[in-house]
N, C-alpha and C positions, 0 to 999 in steps of 0.2 A: 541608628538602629542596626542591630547584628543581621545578617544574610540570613540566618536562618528565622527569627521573628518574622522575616519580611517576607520569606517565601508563605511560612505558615499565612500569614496574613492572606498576600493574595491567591493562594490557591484555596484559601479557607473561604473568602469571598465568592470565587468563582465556583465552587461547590455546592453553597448556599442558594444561584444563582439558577445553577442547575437542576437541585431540586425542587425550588421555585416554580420555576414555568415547566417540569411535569406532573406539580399536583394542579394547576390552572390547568394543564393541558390532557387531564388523561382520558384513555379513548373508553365510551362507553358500548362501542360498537363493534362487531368485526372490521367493518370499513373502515373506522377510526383508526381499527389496530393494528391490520396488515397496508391500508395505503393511504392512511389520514384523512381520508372519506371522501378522497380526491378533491382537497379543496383546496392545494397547497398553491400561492401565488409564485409564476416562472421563475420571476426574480430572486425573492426566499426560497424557492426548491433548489434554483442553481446555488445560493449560499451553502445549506444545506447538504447539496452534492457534494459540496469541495471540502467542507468538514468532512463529511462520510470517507471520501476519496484518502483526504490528504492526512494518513496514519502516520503511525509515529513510525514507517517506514518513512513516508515522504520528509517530517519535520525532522526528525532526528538521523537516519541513515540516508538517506539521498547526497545529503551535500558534504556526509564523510567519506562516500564511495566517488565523488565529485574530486574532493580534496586530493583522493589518493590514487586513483585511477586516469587523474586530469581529462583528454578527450576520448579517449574507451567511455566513457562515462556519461557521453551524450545519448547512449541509447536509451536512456529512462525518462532524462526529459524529450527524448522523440516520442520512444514509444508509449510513453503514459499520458502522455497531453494527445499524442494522434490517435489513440482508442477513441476517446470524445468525438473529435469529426465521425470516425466509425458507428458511433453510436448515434450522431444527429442525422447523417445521411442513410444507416441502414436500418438501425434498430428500431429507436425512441418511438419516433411517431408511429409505428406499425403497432407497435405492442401496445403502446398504451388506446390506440383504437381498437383492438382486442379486446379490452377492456376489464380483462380476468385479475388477479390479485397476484400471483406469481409466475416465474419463470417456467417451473415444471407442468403447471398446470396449461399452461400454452403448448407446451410439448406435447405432453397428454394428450390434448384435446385435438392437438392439428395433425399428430400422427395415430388420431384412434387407438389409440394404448394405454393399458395403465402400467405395462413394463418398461414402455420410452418413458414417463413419466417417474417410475421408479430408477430407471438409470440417471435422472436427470437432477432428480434429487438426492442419489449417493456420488454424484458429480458435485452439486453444489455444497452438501454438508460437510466433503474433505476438504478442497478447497478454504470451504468458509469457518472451520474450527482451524486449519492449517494458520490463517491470518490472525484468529484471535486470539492464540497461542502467543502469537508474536506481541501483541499489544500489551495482554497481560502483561508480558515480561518487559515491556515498556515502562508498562507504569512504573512498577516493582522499581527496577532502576532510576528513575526518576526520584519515587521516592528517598531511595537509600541513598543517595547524594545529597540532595536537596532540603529534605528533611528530616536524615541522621537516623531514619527510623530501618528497623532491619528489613532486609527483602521482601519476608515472608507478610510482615506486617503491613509494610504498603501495597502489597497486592491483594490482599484482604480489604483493604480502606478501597483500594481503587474496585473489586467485586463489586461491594455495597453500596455505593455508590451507580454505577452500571443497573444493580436489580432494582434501585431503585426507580431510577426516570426510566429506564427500557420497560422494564415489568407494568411498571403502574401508566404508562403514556401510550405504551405501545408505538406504531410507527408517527403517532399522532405528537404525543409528547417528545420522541425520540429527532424528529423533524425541526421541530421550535428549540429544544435543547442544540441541538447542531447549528442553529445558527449563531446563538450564541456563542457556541464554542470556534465557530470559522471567525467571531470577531476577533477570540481573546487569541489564535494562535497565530493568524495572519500581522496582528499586532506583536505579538511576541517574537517576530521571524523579523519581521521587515524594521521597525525599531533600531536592534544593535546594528543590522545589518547595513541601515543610515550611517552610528554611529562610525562605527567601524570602518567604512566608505570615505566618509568625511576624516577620518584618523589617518589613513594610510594615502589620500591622493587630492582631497581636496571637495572634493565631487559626492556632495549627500544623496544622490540615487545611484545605489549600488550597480544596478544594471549597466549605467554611464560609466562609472566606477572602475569595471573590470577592465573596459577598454581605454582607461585615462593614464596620464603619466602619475609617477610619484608625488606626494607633498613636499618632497625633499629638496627641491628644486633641481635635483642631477638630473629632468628630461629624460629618466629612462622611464618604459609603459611597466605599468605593474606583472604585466602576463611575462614581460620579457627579461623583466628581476626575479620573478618568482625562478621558470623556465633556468638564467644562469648560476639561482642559489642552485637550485635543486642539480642542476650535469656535475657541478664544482662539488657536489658533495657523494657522487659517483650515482646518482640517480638519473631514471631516464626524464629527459625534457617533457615537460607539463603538459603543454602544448602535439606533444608528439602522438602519434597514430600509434598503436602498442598492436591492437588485436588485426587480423584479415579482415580486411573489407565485406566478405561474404561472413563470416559469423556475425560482424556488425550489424550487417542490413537484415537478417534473421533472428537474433537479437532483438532488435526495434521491431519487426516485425509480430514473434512471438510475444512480444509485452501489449503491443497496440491491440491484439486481437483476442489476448490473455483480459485487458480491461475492458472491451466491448463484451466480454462474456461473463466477468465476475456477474453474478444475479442481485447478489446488493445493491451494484450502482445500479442495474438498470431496474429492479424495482422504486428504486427513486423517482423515474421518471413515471410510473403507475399512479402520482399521488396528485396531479394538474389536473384541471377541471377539464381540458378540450385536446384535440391532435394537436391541432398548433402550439398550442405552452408545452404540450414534450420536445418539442426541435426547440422550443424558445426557452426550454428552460437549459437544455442540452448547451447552447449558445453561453447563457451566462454561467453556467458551472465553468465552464473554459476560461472564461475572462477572471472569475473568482480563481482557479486553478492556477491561471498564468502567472498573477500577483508572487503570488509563491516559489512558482517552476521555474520565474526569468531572473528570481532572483537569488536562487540558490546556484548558480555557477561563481554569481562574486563571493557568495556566506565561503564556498568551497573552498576557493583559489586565495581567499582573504586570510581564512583559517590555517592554511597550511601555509603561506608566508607567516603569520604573525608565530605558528609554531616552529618553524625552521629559524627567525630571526631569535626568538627566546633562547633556544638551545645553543645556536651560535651567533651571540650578539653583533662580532664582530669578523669579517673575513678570516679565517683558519686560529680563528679561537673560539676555544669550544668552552659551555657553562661548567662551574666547581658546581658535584652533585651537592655538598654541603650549603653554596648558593641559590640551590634549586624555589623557583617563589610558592606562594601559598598555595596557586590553584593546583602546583604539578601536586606536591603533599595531597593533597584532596583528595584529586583521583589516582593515587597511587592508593590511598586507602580503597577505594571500590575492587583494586584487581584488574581495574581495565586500563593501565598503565604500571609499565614495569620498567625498572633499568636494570645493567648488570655490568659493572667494572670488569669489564674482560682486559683489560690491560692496567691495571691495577693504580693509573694516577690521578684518581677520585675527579676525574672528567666527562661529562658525557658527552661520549661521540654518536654523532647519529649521520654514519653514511649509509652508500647502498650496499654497500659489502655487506651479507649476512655476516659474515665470519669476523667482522670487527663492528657493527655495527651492535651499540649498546643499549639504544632504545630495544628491549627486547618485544615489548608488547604496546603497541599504543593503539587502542583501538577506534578503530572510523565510527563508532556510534557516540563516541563523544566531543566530536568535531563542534558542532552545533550549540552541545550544551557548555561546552570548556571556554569555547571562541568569545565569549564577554568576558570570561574572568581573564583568559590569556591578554585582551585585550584593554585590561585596567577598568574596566566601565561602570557604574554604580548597582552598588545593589539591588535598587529596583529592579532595574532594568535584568542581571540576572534571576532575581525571582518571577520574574514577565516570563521569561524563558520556560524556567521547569513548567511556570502555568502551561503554557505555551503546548508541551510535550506533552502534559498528561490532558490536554484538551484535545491534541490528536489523537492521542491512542486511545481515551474514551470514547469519544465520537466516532471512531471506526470500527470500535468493539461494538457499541449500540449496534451498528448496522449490520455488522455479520450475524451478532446473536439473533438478530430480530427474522432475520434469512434462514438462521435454523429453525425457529420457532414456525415460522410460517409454513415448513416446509412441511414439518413435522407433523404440524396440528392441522393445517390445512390441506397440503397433498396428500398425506400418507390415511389420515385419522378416517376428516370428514368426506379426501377425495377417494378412498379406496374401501377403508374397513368400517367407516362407523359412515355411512352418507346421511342418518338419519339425526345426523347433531345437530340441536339445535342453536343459534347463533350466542344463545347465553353456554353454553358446557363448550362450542369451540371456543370462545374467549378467555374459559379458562384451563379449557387443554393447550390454548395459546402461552397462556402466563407461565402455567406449569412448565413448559416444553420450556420457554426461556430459561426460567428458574435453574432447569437442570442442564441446559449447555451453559449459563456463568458457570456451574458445579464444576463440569467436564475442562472446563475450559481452564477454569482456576485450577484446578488440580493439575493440567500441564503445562499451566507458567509456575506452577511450585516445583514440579518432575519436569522439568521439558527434556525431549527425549535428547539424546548427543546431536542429532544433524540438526533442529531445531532452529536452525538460522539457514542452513543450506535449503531446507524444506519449501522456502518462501518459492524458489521458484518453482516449486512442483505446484502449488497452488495457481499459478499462472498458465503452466502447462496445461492443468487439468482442463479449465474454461476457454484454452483456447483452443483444445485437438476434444472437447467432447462439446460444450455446449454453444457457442461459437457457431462451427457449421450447421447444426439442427437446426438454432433458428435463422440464420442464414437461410437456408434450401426451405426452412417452414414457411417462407414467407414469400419469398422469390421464385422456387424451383416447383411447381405443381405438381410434373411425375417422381418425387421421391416421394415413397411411400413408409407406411410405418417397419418393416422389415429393414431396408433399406439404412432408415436414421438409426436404428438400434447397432442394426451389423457398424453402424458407421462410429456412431459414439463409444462403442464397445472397442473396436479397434484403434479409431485414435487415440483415446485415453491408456487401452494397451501396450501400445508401441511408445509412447509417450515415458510410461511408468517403467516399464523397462529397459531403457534406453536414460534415464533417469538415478537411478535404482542402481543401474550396473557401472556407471561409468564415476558414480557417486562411492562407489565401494559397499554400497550397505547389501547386495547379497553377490558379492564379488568372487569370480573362482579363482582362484591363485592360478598366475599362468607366468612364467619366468621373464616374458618379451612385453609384459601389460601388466601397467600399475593403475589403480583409481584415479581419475583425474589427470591421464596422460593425454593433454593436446593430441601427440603424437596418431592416436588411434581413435578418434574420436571422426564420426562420418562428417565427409568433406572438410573439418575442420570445425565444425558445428558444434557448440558449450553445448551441457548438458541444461542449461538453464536458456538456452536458445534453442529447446529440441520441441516446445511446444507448436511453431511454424511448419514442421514440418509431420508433428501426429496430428495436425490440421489438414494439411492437402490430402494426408491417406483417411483421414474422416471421409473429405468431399470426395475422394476419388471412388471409398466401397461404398458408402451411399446410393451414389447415382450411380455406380455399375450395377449391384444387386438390386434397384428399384428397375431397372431396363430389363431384369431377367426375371421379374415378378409382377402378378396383378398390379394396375395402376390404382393411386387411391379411390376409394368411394367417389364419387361425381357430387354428394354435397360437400367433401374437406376440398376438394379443386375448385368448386365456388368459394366453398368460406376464405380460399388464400387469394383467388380478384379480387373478395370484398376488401381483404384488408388493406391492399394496392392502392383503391379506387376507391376517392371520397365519397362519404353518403355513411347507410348508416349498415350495420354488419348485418345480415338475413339470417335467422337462426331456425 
């Protein structure tokens, strides 16, 4: 059976599957639709979690930025697995005995404002269209590989698909769909990545795999082949430390703190029946998460050996571009691979020398999907794959949309301008509201703006220097007041975006000693995608300065924040 039959097949399968269990599942409640009427079991919710979680950033770029970054590149499996402990020991259980339906509306309500609630929710709807921008463009490419269909086309299939189970399930159907989809993509990841394992050392669990010797019997470790192709071919060692130690630890930091604030995941934890299943569901998201996170350092380190041994099969001989195999043709058709005979004897050379190096463009988002064809492996198992990616990127589209939706129809509509909705018109200013960010959303994976990859970490920034410390100090810190979290959220998100914004180029002043993206000038050394850590401390620093120089809260929100501390039940 041809590769492309078989993709169609299983992803035609698992589509069917999808819309399956959300017309069984769809919510006829508000409850239903913003948090599955809290009836979702620990276990399935932490599934669930790790589909939501694990986008077609995790499935697909994580372990190409792994491949090509080597240990620079531990800060995402730090910091995106150590947001969860953040969220089991600080968040989960607070909020979900709060018991309210969204992020914003806890804000709202614990700093007496509907203005900290409206910064709370244009905190979380850039951010959260930021992310679904990306997915979109996810699918799209998935599709136009995998099933030859043109961009525009697959991101359209993948839309309808999303309006369907998100729209008609709500968080209810959106829930029981994601678990599904954490079967079919933790299946599609871990699979080749056996394969693969057992190909190059011997050792079928990847994890074991990374740190084992060769199948070859020459007794050298894979990390330490990889590490001597990679210096011989003028590249820096795999294994080697690239970035300062302080952006690194800032870095993981701003990511950890960036995923305890995304409002997606932690509405997740809003849909368990009691406090205890939010830590216990917090708990098995992590174990479901890890499956994936431990084993993308070998998918990484495996992929970028089997690509370096392809190109130079043999010690200082390099592949005849004329020889080049099927998969490179493939995705040279996409654009996301390029060569260029710079020395004109129909060779490709792939060192680290820019200036002679002829892989001109090989991009890290195809690490992942390439690595089974690179690797010989059957067709299935490549069609498991594309499933695989367009199960991530759906699944974490659901959840952002569903976060705008909520936002919109529940913070802004029924918590501000319409209070007198009732629970059948917010259900369908719910649906509607969905309806129209797929619209918004699609429409910028068909335009996506030029940074539209760089963007991503701005979305991290956002939730970690604005929403982040609000409910931090909402929960923990009594005298910060609503002035206080405003000036705070206002500020870190400011310094954040500008600091962002500038060092990115995108409103850059021409100055002849400063270019965009110059290490050089950058504060203490600190990426601009590790600058979210640090518009987090000046969140918590104007905060709690301006609540010291202002009325202290009302004396029932200083009760309401013991109550949520102290087991029992909230006093209202």
């Amino acid at each position: 059976m041809s590769l492309q039959l078989m993709t169609y097949l299983v992803v035609g399968a698992t589509f069917a599957l999808y819309i399956f269990i959300a017309i069984k599942a769809k919510a006829s409640t508000t409850g239903e639709f913003y948090v599955a009427g809290k009836g979702v079991h620990p276990v399935l919710n932490g599934m669930a979690t790790g589909a939501d979680w694990m986008s077609a950033a995790s499935f697909i770029s994580m372990a190409g930025l792994i491949a090509f970054k080597g240990y620079d590149a531990s800060v995402f499996l730090m910091g995106w697995t150590g947001g969860y402990c953040l969220l089991a020991m600080l968040l989960a259980p607070y909020l979900r005995k709060y018991g309210k339906f969204t992020v914003p509306e806890f804000i709202g309500d614990r700093y007496y404002s509907n203005i900290a609630r409206v910064v709370a929710v244009i905190c979380l709807i850039t951010a959260s269209l930021t992310y679904v921008i990306g997915q979109m463009k996810g699918i799209g490419v998935a599709f136009s590989r995998f099933l030859e269909l043109p961009f525009e086309t697959g991101l359209v299939v993948g839309m309808v698909i999303v309006f369907i189970y998100a729209v008609l399930g709500g968080m209810k159907g959106v829930t029981y769909t994601q678990i599904a989809q954490y079967c079919v993509l933790i299946f599609a990841y871990t699979v080749p990545a056996i394969f693969i394992s057992l190909q190059l050392t011997g050792n079928p669990i990847p994890q074991l795999g990374l740190g084992s010797t060769m199948a070859d019997g020459s007794g050298v470790f894979l990390l330490d082949k990889l590490d001597k192709t990679l210096v011989d071919l003028g590249f820096h060692a795999y294994t080697l430390q690239k970035g300062s130690t302080l952006n690194i630890f800032m870095y993981t930091l701003s990511l950890m703190i960036g995923t305890a604030g995304l409002p997606h995941v932690i509405t997740r934890f809003f849909t368990v029946p009691k406090v205890k299943d939010a830590r216990s569901s917090v708990g098995w998201s992590l174990v479901f998460i890890a499956i994936l996170y431990t084993t993308a350092p070998a998918v990484g380190a495996m992929a970028r050996l089997n690509l370096m041994n392809t190109i130079e099969p043999e010690p200082g001989v390099s592949l005849a571009y004329a020889d080049r195999p099927t998969w490179f043709k493939n995705w040279e058709k996409t654009g996301l691979l390029k060569f260029k005979d710079k020395n004109g004897d129909g060779k490709i050379q792939y060192v680290g020398d820019k200036k002679k190096n002829e892989m001109v463009k090989v991009d890290r988002d195809i690490m992942v999907l390439a690595n089974p064809e690179i690797a010989g492996l059957p067709n299935w198992v490549i069609a498991l794959v594309a499933a695989g990616g367009i199960a991530a990127a759906l699944s974490t589209a659901a959840g952002l949309l569903l976060a705008i939706s909520s936002a919109i129809s529940h913070d802004i509509l029924k918590g501000i301008f319409a209070k007198g909705m009732t629970d059948k018109q917010e259900l369908l200013a719910g649906r509607i509201s969905m309806g129209g960010a797929i619209l918004v959303a699609g429409y910028f994976g068909l335009h996506p703006p030029g940074f539209a990859a760089q963007v991503v970490a701005l979305a991290f920034g956002l939730a970690a220097s604005s929403i982040f410390p609000a409910l931090m100090m909402g929960i923990f810190v009594k005298r910060v007041n609503n002035i206080g979290a405003i000036c705070g959220m206002l500020s870190g998100l400011g310094i954040t975006l500008v600091y962002i914004f500038w060092f990115k180029g995108w409103f850059f002043i021409p100055d002849t000693n400063m270019a965009p993206n110059d290490a050089a000038h950058w504060f203490l050394g600190i990426a601009p995608e590790a600058f979210g850590s640090i518009g987090a401390m000046v969140n918590f620093a104007v905060a709690y300065s301006v609540s010291m120089i202002t009325p202290p809260p009302p004396e029932h929100i200083q009760h309401l924040v013991e109550d949520i501390r102290v087991p029992g039940i909230i006093k209202r």
